[in-house]
N, C-alpha and C positions, 0 to 999 in steps of 0.2 A: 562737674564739667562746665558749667553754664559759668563757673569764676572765674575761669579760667578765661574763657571766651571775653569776658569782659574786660579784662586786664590786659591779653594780647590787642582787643581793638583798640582802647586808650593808647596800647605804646605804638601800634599801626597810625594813629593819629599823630601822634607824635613825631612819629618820624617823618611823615608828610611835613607837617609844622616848622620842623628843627631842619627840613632840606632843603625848604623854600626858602626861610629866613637866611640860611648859610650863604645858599644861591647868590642871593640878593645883597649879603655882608659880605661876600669872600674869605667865609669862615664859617665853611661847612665842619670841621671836628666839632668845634668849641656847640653851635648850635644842634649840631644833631645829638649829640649826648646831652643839650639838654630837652631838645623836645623827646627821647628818650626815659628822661629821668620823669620830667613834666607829664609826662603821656601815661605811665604808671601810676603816679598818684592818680590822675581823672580814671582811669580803671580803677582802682583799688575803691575810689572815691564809689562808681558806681555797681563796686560789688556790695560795700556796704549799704547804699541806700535802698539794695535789692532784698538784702537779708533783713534789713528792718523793717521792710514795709511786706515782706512775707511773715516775720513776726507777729503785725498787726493784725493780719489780715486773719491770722488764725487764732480759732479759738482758746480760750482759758484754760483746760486742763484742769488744772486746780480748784475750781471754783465748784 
């Protein structure tokens, strides 16, 4: 649930991003799909830094 969370706020940024720049260009489609697309990767980006650093954080198993 918490990935999830983190991916929908990335593309919530996003779309802030991609509707001010449009605002400001007069070309709201073209940037809101990309702060759209942009906003997913920085989510995705910090579900990954989440998983890995919970990795770390736990212990060996193995050892």
């Amino acid at each position: 649930m918490k990935n999830e969370k983190k991916i929908g706020s990335g593309i919530a940024i996003g779309i802030v991003f991609g509707t001010v720049i449009g605002v400001l260009t007069d070309n709201i489609g073209l940037w809101l799909s990309v702060g759209i697309a942009i906003g997913a990767g920085v989510g995705t980006s910090f579900m990954e830094r989440g998983n890995k650093k919970g990795k770390e954080d736990s212990p060996n198993k193995s050892s």
